[in-house]
N, C-alpha and C positions, 0 to 999 in steps of 0.2 A: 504494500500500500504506500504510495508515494505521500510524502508530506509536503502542506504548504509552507512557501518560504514570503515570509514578511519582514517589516521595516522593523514592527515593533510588538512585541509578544503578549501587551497587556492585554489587550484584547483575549487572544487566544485564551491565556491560563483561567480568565475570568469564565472561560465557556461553561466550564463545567465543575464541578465537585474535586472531579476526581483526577483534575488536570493536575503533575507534579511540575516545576522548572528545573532541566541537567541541564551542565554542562558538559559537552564531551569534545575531545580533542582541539579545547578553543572554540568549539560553537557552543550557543546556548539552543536548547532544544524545549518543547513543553510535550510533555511523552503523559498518555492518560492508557492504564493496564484495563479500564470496564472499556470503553468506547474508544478503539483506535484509530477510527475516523479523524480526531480530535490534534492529529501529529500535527504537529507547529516548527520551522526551524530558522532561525534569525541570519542573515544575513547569507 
């Protein structure tokens, strides 16, 4: 499942409950384990 990549994540983490914010390798990512729909990834 591909994730959207945006300017700015607030949005994104606010979608849902069960949205977390990672970072991984220098990216920031907002990763949700119920609804993976929800994948976010900045820059």
């Amino acid at each position: 499942m591909a994730s959207q990549i945006r300017n700015s994540l607030k949005s994104a983490k606010t979608r849902d409950k069960n949205c977390r914010v990672v970072r991984r390798h220098g990216r920031v990512y907002v990763i949700n384990k119920k609804n993976p729909r929800m994948k976010a990834r900045q820059g």
